[in-house]
C-alpha positions in Angstrom: 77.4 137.8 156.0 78.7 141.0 154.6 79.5 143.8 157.0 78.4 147.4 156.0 81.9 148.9 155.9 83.4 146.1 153.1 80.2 146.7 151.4 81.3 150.2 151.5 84.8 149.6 150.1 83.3 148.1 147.7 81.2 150.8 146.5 83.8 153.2 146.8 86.3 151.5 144.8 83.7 150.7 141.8 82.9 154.6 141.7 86.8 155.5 141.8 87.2 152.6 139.2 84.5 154.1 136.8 85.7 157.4 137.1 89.0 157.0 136.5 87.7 154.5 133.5 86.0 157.7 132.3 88.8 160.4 132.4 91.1 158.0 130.5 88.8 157.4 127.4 87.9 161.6 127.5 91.6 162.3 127.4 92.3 164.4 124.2 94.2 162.7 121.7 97.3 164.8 121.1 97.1 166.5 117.2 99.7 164.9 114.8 102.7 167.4 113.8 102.7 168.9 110.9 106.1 169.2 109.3 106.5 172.5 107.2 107.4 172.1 103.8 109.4 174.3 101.8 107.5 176.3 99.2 109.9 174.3 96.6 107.7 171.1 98.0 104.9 172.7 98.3 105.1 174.2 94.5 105.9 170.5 93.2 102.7 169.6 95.5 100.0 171.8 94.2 101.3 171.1 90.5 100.6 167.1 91.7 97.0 168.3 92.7 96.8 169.7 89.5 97.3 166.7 87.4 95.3 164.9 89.7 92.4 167.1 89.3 92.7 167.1 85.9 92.8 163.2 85.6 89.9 163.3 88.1 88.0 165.2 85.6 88.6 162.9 82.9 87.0 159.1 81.9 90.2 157.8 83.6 89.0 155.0 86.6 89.8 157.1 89.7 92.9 154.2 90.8 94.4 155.0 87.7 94.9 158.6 88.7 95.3 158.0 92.5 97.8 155.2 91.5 99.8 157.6 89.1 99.9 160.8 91.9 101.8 158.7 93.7 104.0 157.4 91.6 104.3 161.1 90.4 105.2 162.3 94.0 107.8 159.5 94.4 109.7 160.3 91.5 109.6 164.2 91.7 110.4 164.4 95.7 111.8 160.4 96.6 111.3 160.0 99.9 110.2 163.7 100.7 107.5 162.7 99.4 104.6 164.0 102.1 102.1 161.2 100.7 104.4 158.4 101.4 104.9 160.3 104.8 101.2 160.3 105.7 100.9 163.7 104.8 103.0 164.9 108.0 101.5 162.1 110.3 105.2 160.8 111.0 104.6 157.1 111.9 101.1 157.0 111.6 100.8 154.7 108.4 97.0 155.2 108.8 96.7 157.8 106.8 99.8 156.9 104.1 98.6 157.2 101.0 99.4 153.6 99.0 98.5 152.9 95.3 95.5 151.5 94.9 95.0 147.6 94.1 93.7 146.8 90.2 89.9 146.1 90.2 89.3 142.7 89.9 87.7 141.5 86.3 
């Protein structure tokens, strides 16, 4: 038999257990930082959106222009290049942009 005041514990530790379960998954998740880029950068950057927009535009399979952007980027700003940084995400290789893989057929 079970006496009231382990029962009790018992309660009270599941409560503290489930709050503290809470406040850890409704912590915010810090922003990434941004690195600012020189308006040098950011010129050869815009002029990359450009010609993407404009193969965008055309009949040209969207890989083939994705694919060429960022071979555009890496040979106009190396490894400054913010897309092969993960557009300031630092080691977050989540959002790092990566030619796209040939269609199959």
């Amino acid at each position: 038999m079970t006496s009231v005041s382990s029962v009790r514990a018992r309660t009270a530790i599941t409560a503290m257990l489930l709050l503290l379960g809470a406040a850890v998954t409704s912590a915010d998740v810090p922003a990434p930082e941004h690195r600012e880029l020189s308006k040098a950068t950011r010129e050869q950057m815009a002029v990359l959106h450009e010609q993407m927009a404009a193969c965008l535009r055309s009949d040209k399979p969207f890989p083939e222009c994705h694919s060429a952007m960022i071979r555009s980027c890496q040979e106009q700003l190396g490894a400054s290049c913010p897309m092969m940084m993960g557009m300031g995400h630092g080691s977050d290789t989540r959002h790092r942009m990566q030619p796209m893989a040939k269609p199959a057929g």
